[in-house]
ROKOLSE-393825 format. One record per residue (C-alpha): residue in three letters; x, y, z. Coordinates in steps of 0.2 Angstrom, whole numbers, plus 2048, in hexadecimal, padded with zeros to 3 digits. Example, Ala and Ser with C-alpha at 12.3 -4.5 7.8 and 13.67 -1.06 7.14 Angstrom:
ALA83E7EA827
SER8447FB824
END
This chain:
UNK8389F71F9
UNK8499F01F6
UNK8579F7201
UNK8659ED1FC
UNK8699E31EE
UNK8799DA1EA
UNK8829D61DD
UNK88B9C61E3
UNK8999C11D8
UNK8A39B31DF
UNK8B99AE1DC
UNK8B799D1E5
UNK8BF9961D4
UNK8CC9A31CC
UNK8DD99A1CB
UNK8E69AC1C8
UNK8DF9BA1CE
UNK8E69CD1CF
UNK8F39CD1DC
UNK8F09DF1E1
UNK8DE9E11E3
UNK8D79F21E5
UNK8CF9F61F6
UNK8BC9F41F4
UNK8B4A051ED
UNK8A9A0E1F9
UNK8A1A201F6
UNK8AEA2F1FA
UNK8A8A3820A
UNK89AA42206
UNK898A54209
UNK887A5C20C
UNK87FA6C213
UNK875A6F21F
UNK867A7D222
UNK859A7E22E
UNK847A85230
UNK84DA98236
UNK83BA9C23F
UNK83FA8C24C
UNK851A8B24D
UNK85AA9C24C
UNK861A9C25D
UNK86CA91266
UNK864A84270
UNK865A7727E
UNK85DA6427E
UNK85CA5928B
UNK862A47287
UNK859A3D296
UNK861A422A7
UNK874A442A4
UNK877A4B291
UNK873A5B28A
UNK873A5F276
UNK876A70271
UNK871A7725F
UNK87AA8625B
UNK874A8E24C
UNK880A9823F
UNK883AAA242
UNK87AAB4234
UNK882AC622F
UNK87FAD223B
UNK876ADE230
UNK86CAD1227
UNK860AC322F
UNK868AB4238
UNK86DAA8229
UNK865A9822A
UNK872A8E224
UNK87EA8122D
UNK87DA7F240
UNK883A7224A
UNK880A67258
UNK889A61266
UNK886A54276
UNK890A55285
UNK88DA4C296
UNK886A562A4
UNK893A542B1
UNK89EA5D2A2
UNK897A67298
UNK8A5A7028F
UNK8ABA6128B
UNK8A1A58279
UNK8A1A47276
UNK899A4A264
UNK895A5A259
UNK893A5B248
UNK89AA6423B
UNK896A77239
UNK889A7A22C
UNK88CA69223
UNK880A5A224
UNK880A4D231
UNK874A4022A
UNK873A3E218
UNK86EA2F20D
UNK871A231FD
UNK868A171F1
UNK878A0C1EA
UNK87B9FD1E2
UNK8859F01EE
UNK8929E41E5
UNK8989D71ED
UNK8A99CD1EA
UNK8AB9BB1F5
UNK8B89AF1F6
UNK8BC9A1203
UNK8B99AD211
UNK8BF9BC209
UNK8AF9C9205
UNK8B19DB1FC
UNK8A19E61FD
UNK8A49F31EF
UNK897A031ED
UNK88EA031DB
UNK885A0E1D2
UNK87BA1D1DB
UNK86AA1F1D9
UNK869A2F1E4
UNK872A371F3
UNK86EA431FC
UNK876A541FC
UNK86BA5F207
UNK868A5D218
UNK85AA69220
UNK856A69233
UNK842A6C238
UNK842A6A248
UNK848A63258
UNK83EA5C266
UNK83EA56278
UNK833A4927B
UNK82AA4228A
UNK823A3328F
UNK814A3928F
UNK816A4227E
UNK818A2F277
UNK80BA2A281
UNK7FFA35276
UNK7F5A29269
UNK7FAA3525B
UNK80DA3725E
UNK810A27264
UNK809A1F254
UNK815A2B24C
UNK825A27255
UNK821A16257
UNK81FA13244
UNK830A1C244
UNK83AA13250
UNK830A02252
UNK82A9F8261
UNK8399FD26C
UNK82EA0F272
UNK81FA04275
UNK826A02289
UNK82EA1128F
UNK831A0D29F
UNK844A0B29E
UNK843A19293
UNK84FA2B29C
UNK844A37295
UNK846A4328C
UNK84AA3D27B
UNK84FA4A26D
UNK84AA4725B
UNK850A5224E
UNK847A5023C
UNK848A5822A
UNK849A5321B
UNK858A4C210
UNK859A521FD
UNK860A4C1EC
UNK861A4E1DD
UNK866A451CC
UNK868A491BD
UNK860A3B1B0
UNK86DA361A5
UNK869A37192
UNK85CA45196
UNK856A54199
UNK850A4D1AA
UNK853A511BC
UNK84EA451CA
UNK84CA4D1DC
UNK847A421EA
UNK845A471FB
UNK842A3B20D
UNK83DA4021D
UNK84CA3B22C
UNK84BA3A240
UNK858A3A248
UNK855A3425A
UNK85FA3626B
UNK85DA2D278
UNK865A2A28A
UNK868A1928D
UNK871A1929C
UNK87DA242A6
UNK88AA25298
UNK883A1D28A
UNK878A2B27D
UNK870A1F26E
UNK86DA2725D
UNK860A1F251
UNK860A2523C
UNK84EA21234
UNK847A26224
UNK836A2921D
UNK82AA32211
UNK834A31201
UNK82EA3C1F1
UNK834A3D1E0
UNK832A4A1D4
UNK83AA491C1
UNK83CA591BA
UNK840A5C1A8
UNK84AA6D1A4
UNK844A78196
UNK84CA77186
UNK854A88186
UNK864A8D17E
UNK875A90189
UNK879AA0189
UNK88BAA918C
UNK891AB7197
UNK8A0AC119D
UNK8A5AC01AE
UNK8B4AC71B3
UNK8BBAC91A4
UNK8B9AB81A1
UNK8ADAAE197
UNK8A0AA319F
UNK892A98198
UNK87EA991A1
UNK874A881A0
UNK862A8A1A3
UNK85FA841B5
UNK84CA841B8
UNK844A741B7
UNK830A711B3
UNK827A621BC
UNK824A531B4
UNK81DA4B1C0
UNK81DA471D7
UNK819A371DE
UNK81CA2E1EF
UNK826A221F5
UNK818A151F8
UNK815A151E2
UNK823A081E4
UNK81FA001D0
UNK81EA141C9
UNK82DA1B1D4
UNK836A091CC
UNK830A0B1B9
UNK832A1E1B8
UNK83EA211C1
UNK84AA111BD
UNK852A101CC
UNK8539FD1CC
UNK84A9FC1DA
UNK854A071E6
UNK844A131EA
UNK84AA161FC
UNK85BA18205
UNK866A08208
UNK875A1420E
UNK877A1E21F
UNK885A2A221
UNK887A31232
UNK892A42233
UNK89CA47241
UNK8ABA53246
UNK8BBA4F24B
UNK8CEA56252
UNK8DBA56246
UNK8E4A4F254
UNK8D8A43257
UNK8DEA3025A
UNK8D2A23256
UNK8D2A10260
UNK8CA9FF25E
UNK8C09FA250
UNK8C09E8256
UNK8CF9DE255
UNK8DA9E5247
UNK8EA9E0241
UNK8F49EE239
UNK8EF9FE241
UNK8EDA04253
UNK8E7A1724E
UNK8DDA1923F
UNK8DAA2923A
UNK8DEA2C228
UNK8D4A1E225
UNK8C5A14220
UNK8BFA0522A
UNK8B59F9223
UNK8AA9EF22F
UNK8A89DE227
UNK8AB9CE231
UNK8B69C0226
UNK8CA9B9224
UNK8D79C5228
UNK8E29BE218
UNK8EF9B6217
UNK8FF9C4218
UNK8F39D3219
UNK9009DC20F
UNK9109D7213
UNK9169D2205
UNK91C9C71FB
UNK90F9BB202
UNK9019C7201
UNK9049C71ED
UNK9059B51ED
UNK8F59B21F8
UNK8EA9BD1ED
UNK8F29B81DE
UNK8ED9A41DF
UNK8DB9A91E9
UNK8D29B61E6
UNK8D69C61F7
UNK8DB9B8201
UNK8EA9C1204
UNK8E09CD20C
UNK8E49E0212
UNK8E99EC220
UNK8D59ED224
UNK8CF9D8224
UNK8CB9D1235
UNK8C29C323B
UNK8BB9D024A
UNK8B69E2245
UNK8AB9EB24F
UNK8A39FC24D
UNK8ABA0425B
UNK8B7A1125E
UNK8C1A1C26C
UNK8CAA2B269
UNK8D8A34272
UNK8CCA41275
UNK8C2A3527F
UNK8B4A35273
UNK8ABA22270
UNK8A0A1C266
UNK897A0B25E
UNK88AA04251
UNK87D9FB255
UNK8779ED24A
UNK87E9E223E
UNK8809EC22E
UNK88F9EE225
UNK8979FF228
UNK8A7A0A226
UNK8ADA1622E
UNK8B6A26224
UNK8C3A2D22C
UNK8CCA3321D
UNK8C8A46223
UNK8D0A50231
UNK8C2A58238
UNK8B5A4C237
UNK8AEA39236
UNK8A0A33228
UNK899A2122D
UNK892A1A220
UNK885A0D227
UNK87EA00217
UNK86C9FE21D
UNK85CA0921B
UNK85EA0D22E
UNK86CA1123B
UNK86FA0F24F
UNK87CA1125A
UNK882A1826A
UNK88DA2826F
UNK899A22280
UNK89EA3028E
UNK8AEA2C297
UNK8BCA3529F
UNK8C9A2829A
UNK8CDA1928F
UNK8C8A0C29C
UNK8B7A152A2
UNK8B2A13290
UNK8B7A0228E
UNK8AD9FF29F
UNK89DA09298
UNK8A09FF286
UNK89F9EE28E
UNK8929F129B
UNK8879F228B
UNK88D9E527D
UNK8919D728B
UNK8A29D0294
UNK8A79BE293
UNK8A69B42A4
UNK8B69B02AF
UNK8C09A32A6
UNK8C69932B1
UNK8D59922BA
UNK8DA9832B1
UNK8DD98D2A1
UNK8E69992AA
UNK8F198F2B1
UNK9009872A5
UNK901988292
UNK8F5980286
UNK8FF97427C
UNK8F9974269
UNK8FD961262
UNK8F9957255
UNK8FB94724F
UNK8F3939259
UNK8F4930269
UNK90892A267
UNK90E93C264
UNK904944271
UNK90C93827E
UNK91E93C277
UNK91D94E279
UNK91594D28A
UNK92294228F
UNK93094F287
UNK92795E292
UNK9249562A3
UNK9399532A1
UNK93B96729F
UNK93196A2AD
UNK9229732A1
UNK9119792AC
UNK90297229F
UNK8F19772A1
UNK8EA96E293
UNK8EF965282
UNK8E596D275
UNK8E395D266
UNK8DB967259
UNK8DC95524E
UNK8D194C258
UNK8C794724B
UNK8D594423E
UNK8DE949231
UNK8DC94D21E
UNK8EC952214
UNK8E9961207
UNK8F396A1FD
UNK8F597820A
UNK8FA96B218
UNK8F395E225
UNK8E0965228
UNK8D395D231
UNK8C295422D
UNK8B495F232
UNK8AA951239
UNK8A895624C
UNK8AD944254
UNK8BC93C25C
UNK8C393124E
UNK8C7922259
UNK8D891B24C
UNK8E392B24D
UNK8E092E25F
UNK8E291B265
UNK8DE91A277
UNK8D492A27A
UNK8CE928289
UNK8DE921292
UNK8E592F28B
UNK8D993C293
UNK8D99322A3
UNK8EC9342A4
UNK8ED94729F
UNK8DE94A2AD
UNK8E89412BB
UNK8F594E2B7
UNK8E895B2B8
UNK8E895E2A7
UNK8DA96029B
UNK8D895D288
UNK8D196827B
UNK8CD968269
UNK8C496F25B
UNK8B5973251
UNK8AE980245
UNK89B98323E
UNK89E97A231
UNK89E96822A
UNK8A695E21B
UNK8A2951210
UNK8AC943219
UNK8A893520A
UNK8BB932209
UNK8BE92F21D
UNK8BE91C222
UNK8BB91A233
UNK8AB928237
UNK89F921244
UNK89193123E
UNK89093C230
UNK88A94E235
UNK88B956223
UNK880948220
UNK87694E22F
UNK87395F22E
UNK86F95D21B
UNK85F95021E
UNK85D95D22E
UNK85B96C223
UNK86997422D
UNK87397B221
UNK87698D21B
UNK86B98D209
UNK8709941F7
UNK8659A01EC
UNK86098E1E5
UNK85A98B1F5
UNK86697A1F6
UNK873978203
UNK882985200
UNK89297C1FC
UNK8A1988204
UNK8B29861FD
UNK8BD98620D
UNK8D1985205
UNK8D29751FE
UNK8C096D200
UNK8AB972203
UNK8A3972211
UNK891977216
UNK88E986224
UNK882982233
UNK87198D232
UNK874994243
UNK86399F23F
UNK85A98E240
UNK85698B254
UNK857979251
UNK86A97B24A
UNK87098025C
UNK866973267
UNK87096625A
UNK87F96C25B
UNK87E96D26D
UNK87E95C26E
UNK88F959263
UNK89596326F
UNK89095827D
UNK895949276
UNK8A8953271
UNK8A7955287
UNK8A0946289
UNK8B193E282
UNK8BC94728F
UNK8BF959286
UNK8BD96A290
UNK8C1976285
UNK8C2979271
UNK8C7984264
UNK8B698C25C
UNK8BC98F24C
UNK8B899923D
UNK8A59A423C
UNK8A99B0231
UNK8A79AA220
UNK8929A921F
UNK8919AD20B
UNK88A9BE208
UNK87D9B51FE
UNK8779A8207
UNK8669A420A
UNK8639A321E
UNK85199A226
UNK84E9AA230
UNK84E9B2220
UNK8579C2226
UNK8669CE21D
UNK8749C4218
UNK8819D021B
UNK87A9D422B
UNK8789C3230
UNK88C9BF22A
UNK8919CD236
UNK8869C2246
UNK8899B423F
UNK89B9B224C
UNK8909B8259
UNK8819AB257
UNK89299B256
UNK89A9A3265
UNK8899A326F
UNK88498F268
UNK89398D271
UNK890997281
UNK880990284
UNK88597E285
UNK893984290
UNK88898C29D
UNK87B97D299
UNK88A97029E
UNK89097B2AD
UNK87F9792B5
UNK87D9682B4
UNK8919682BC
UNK8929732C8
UNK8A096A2D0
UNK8AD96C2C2
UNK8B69792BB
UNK8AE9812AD
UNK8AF97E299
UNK8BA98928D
UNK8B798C27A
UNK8C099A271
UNK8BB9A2260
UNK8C59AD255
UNK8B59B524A
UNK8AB9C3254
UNK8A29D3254
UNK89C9E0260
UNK8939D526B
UNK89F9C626B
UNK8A49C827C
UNK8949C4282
UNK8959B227A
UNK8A79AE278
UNK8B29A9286
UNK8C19AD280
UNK8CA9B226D
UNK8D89AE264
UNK8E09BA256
UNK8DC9AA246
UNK8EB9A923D
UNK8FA9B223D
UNK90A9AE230
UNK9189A6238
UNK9229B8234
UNK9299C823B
UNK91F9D1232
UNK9149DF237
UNK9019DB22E
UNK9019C9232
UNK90E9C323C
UNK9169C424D
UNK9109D724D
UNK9009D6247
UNK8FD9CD257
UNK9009D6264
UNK8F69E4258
UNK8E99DA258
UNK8EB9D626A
UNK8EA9E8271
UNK8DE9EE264
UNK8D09DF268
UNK8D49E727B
UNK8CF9F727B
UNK8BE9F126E
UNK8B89E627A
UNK8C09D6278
UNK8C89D228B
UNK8CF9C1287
UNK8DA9BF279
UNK8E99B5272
UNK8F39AF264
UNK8FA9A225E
UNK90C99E265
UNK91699F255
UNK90C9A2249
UNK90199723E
UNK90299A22C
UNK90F993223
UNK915990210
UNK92298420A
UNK9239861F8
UNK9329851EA
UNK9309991E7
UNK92999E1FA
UNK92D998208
UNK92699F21A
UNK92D99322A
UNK92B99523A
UNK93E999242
UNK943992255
UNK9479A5258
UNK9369AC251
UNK92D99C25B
UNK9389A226C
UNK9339B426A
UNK9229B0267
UNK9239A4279
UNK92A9B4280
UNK91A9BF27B
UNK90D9B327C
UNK9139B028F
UNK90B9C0292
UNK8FA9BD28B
UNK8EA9B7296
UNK8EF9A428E
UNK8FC99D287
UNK8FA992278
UNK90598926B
UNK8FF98425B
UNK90997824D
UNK90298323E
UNK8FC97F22E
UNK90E97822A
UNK91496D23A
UNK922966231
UNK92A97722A
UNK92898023A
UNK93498024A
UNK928979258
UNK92A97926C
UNK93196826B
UNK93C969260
UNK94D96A268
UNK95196B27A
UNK95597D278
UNK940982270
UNK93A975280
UNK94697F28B
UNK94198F286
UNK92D989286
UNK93198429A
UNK93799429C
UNK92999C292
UNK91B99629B
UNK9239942AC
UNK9249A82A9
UNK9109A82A6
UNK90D99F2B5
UNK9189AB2C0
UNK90B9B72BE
UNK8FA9AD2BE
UNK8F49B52CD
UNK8F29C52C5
UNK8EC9BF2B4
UNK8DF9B62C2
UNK8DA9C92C8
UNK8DA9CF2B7
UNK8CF9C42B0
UNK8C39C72BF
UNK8C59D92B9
UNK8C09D62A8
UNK8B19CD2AC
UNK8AA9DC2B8
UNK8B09EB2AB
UNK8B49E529C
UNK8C79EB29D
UNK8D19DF293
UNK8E19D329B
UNK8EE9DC28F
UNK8ED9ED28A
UNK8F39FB280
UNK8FBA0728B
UNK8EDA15287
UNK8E1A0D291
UNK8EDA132A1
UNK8F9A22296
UNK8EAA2A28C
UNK8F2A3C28B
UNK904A37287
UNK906A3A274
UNK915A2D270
UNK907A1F27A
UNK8FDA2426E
UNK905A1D25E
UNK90CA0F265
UNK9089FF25A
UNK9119EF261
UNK9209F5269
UNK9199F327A
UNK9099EF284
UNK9039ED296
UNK8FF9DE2A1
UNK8F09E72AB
UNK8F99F62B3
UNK9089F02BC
UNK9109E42B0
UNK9189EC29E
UNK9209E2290
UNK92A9E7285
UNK92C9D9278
UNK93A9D426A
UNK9309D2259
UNK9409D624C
UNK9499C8246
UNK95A9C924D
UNK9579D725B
UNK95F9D326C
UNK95A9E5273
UNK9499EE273
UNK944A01275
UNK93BA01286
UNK92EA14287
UNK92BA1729A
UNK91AA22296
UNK915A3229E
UNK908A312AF
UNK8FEA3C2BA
UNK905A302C7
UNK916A2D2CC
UNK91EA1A2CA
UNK92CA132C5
UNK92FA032BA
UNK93B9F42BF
UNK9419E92B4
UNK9409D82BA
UNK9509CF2B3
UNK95C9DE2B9
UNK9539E62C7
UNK9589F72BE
UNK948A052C3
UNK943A112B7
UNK93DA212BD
UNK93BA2C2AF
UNK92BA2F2A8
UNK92CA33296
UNK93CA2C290
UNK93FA1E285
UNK951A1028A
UNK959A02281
UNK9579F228B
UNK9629E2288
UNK9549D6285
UNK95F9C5280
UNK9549B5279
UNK94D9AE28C
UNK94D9C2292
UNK93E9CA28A
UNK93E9DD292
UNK92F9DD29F
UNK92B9EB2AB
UNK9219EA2BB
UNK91E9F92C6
UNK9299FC2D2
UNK9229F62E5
UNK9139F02DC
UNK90A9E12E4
UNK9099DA2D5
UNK91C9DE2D1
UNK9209D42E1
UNK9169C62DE
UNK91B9C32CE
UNK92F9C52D1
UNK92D9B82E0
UNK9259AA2D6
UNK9329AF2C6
UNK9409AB2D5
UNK93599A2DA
UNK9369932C9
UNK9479972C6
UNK9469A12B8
UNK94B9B22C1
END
């Protein structure tokens, strides 16, 4: 039976569009109640959860001169080592799983998705509690019970060796009921849940939601008159409740349960709702790399992978964006990287598993509702004593990316375009200020198309021989000087009829290849991408990675050691895949299968050259398990702002939250890269927003420039001697503490920590830590930055937090120690000066002052 259908409407084509969409509707949290068999579960209870958890059920407290009520309850898991302290409970006497048929509505644009909630065929309003068990491998090892559980959970219980027994599986029944529109008629179905806990390792509890043996019964109510009655002196009316049974059917009468019923074939639950308590002063964290909030409770988090927008909310761009396409302007929630993770300042942590869409209700102070779009729900409950022992448990599951090359690390990444002549003009310009290069990243390598949103490039992944004249004279040179060259390319491909010097045509290609994504028409699905189509690579198809493995080989075989892997988020929610699975959950992997194309012929090229230093690719799209693939991120594309939802801000947000969800290596953009030079809006990049973005960006694990969309109307690093002086500076101050980032990048291979971090991985119980935005982050432990993000400012608001341990704080320019713990000081941060902090008598404080005084800068 159906579980989810979409209506897929798409705005590719709107010229004006509502400048101030709505958010996309989703159900209002649902309240249900709960009761449980009374024979079986009227007293409180302990389970045990494999070897190191315990779930307690305690039963609510019936009047003492009356029988034990069997309504309400609630569980709770704590860890063994601490058991009075939870790390999950439910609600008392409200419902912890419940259920949903709904209609799915889809709204897609150039990247930009809206999944709105329909209309309800049934949710469920009654949870009930039958039993709960403990079971033993050699309770599943029965031919009976193992055909049982087996059918519930699937193949994964077929080998139980890795298996910490016990497991604990708590089932009942959900109910609903409906009343039939138009009619004297009452639906009422009811579904069977398990709810399964399992120990998967020594701080890891997964759950798992399944449902089963649906029944329907439609009732028709007697046609008796209402009657009315006094109560209280007032007046009330009586409508006649009983209902008589027309008929009950099973779920397996799938054309019945359809035509009788006209639940346009929703039969069976395509919604999960997970219940949970929480704190009033309860903090939430992560949820992927986000832009505009650190903390998030009081709200609801959509988990859906595409573009952040263009202004996310600052305004007036935002209006403009959505106005001209359709929610391209985007809102406080877009990201190119969700993930279904969380930590709270009560050290409580938990993911999805899977791909599904979900979101995550926060709207209530003393609980969560996940809402999980799928007929089934996984996920795991973390135990940690702090904010870097849960990042280190998190990781160990969902993967850590390996140690990026020294040559990456080393000097700044010089983003230029424009061909061979310029490259050697600029290079000339920054060898005379003294500027320590890692790489020149030439994202134009294969030429350059001008659209009506600027200079973009033909997506046609080869070198176009006439703009860069002298390629490999140029690479030769820049390798002398130990530096390597980069470039670019994304999973898609263009039409390239209108370019006149193509050696191959990969659209071309993959078209006679049968490699590209496929419409409902089953022909090749034409993306609109800003000003032109392109087709999307079919990563699903085996044969799509081995051929585009070897575009990558010839891009490396031409001289290039590293590229931006661009875009993955924008599979259409629609689209019509070879391995035939979920759209929508295959839109939310679909970053995860690019980045691991990538990976693999990384690790393929490193074994076959063992002798160099290793490849580098980073991707800006992700999800939970990017980290695995993905060698290092970058934050897409910020405005060329101040502003605080997508500008200078919204990166170091994006930084710190991407951090602490399991993203170790991450940057931005130096500057900024989105642009508008229009009559009636204008957003350029200024020498003093492109100096304080240098300032920050020098304390990010690399340090990259990009032109933007609009090189011309921004202020670039060569500009003027003042921008090339400051750039000199800038990176020389990134270098000055490349041994550490060398050690901390180590660390973030082994557990997962990332290279800058919010200070409530280190300050978890200091409550002005704990809603801090962008104001200031840490370098590891030892290093703290306080950046300038206000146009204009020449002084910042340094907060030296609260610690169990005693250290001071130095300020590197002055020398002036900070003792305090606590207490928040103005410090004079001048254009050059930015406010950084290392501990006092720190190793790494020492280091990094003596090679700031050996480049001159200190």
């Amino acid at each position: 039976m159906a579980q989810i259908q979409y209506k897929n409407s798409k705005k590719h084509h709107k010229h004006i569009n509502n400048p101030f969409p709505s958010a996309p509707k989703s159900l209002p949290l649902i309240h249900s109640k709960l009761s449980f068999d009374n024979e079986k579960l009227s007293h409180a209870r302990d389970f045990s959860i494999g070897e190191n958890f315990n779930l307690t059920w305690v039963p609510t407290n019936g009047d003492e001169e009356k029988k034990p009520s069997n309504k309400g309850g609630y569980l709770f898991i704590s860890h063994q080592s601490e058991l009075d302290k939870t790390i999950w409970s439910t609600v008392p006497g409200e419902a912890f799983i419940s259920g949903a048929a709904v209609e799915t509505e889809v709204e897609e644009s150039r990247g930009s998705f809206a999944i709105k909630d329909g209309e309800v065929m049934f949710i469920s309003r009654h949870q009930t509690i039958e039993k709960i068990l403990s079971l033993y491998k050699s309770d599943l090892e029965l031919e009976s019970k193992g055909r049982e559980y087996n059918a519930i959970f699937g193949d994964s219980y077929t080998d139980h060796e890795w298996t910490h027994f016990p497991i604990v599986v708590i089932t009942g029944l959900l109910l609903c009921t409906k009343n039939v529109p138009k009619s004297r008629k009452r639906l009422s179905v009811t579904a069977r849940y398990w709810f399964l806990l399992e120990q998967k390792n020594s701080t890891q509890v997964s759950f798992s939601v399944n449902f089963g043996e649906y029944n329907y019964k439609l009732e028709t109510r007697p046609l008796q008159k209402s009657k009315f009655y006094y109560k209280s002196s007032k007046l009330h009316l009586r409508r006649p409740r009983s209902y008589f049974s027309d008929f009950s059917i099973n779920y397996k009468d799938e054309e019945q349960v359809n035509e009788t019923l006209n639940l346009k074939g929703f039969g069976e639950f395509n919604r999960v709702y997970v219940t949970f308590s929480s704190e009033t002063d309860e903090r939430f964290y992560g949820f992927g790399e986000q832009f505009s909030c650190m903390e998030f409770k009081g709200k609801k988090v959509p988990i859906l992978v595409q573009e952040q927008g263009i202004g996310r909310g600052d305004q007036p761009i935002t209006f403009a964006a959505n106005l001209v396409s359709h929610r391209s302007g985007g809102d406080w929630s877009t990201t190119y990287a969700p993930s279904p993770f969380y930590m709270t300042s009560k050290m409580r942590s938990l993911y999805l598993e899977g791909y599904n869409y979900s979101i995550f209700d926060l709207t209530k102070h003393d609980r969560v509702q996940v809402q999980i779009h799928g007929s089934h729900a996984k996920g795991r409950i973390l135990f940690g004593s702090s904010p870097d022992v849960l990042i280190e448990s998190y990781t160990e599951t969902i993967g850590r990316p390996p140690p990026l090359p020294n040559w990456i690390l080393s000097g700044a990444i010089v983003g230029m375009q424009g061909g061979t002549g310029v490259v050697r003009q600029v290079w000339d310009q920054l060898q005379d200020f003294d500027v320590p290069i890692s790489a020149f990243w030439l994202q134009d390598w294969v030429g350059q198309r001008k659209t009506i949103i600027g200079s973009q490039l033909w997506w046609n992944w080869e070198l176009d021989h006439m703009h860069y004249y002298g390629w490999r004279e140029l690479v030769n040179d820049l390798t002398d000087h130990n530096i390597r060259v980069m470039a670019y390319c994304n999973p898609c491909l263009a039409p390239i009829d209108g370019k006149a010097n193509k050696i191959r045509n990969f659209f071309e290609e993959a078209k006679a290849k049968e490699m590209l994504v496929r419409d409902e028409n089953g022909e090749h699905y034409l993306i609109s991408n800003t000003c032109f189509d392109v087709g999307m690579l079919d990563l699903t198809n085996p044969g799509v990675n081995t051929w585009f493995k070897s575009i990558l080989q010839e891009m490396v075989d031409c001289g290039i050691r590293g590229w931006m892997a661009d875009f993955g988020e924008g599979l259409p929610i629609d689209a019509h895949l070879y391995s035939g699975e979920d759209p929508v959950e295959a839109h939310n992997r679909y970053p995860e299968m690019w980045a691991q194309v990538n990976r693999e012929f990384v690790e393929e090229w490193r074994l076959k050259h063992p002798e160099e230093e290793s490849l580098v690719f980073f991707v800006r799209a992700g999800f939970r398990e990017s980290s695995k693939w993905a060698m290092l991120f970058w934050e897409g594309d910020q405005m060329v702002s101040w502003q605080a939802n997508d500008g200078i801000k919204s990166s170091i947000v994006g930084l710190l939250s991407s951090g602490i969800s399991g993203i170790p290596f991450n940057h931005s953009d130096i500057g900024g890269y989105c642009g508008v030079d229009m009559p009636f809006l204008k957003y350029k990049r200024s020498e003093e927003l492109l100096m304080r973005w240098m300032e920050l960006n020098a304390f990010s694990v690399v340090f990259r420039t990009h032109e933007g969309n609009k090189p011309s109307s921004n202020c670039q690093f060569y500009s003027n001697k003042w921008t090339l002086s400051h750039f000199s500076r800038c990176a020389k101050l990134y270098k000055a503490w490349m041994f550490y980032r060398l050690q901390l990048v180590k660390e973030a291979t082994t557990r997962g920590l990332p290279v800058v971090r919010h200070l409530f991985l280190h300050y978890p119980q200091d409550k002005r830590v704990q809603r801090l935005t962008y104001q200031q982050f840490l370098v590891g432990t030892d290093i703290m930055v306080v950046p300038v993000v206000d146009k204009g400012k020449k002084s910042v608001n340094a907060y030296f937090p609260l610690s169990s341990e005693t250290h001071s704080w130095l300020h590197i320019w002055t020398g002036e120690v900070y003792n305090q713990q606590g207490f928040e000081a103005e410090i004079e941060a001048p254009v050059g000066y930015p406010a950084v902090f290392v501990k006092t008598g720190s190793e790494v404080g020492q280091g990094f002052l003596r090679n700031l005084k050996e480049f001159n800068i200190l």
